[in-house]
N, C-alpha and C positions, 0 to 999 in steps of 0.2 A: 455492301450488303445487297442481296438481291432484291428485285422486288417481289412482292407476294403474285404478282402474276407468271414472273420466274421459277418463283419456288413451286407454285403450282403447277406448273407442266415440267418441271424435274420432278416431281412427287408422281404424274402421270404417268411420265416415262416408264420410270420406275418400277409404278405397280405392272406395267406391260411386259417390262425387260421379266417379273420375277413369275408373271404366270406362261409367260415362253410365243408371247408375241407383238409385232410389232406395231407401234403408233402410227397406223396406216389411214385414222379417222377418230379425228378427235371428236365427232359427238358418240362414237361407239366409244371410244375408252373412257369419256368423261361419265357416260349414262352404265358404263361395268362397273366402272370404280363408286357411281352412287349406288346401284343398286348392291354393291358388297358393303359399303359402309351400310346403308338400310340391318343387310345382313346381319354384321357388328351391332349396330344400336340392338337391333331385337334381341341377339345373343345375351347382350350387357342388362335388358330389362328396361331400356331406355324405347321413348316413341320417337322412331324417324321421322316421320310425317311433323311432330312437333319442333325438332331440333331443325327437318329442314325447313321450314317456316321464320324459324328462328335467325338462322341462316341467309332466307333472303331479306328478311327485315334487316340486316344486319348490310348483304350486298346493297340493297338500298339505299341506306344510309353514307356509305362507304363512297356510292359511286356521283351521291350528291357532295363531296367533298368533308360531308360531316366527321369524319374519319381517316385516318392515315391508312 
């Protein structure tokens, strides 16, 4: 299995391959792809601002070992 830092920049790629460009700067594809999920959450009625918060408590947690 990959790891989650794997799957995350295959998921990157990804979203680059399908809007017709290339991963030439991953803090430009990483800050496209948040500012579209933002997009999605407001879409869905959800608060991005909330869930990314949620997120980084969550990154935190994660990168202190708390978490697989």
């Amino acid at each position: 299995m990959e790891s989650r830092i794997e799957l995350a920049e295959a998921v990157l790629k990804e979203y680059c391959r399908l809007k017709g460009e290339l991963l030439d700067n991953y803090e430009t594809g990483i800050t496209d792809l948040i500012t579209d999920l933002m997009h999605l959450a407001h879409k869905e009625d959800l608060d991005g601002i909330v869930l990314s918060g949620m997120a980084m408590l969550h990154f935190e947690a994660e990168k202190m070992g708390m978490h697989n």
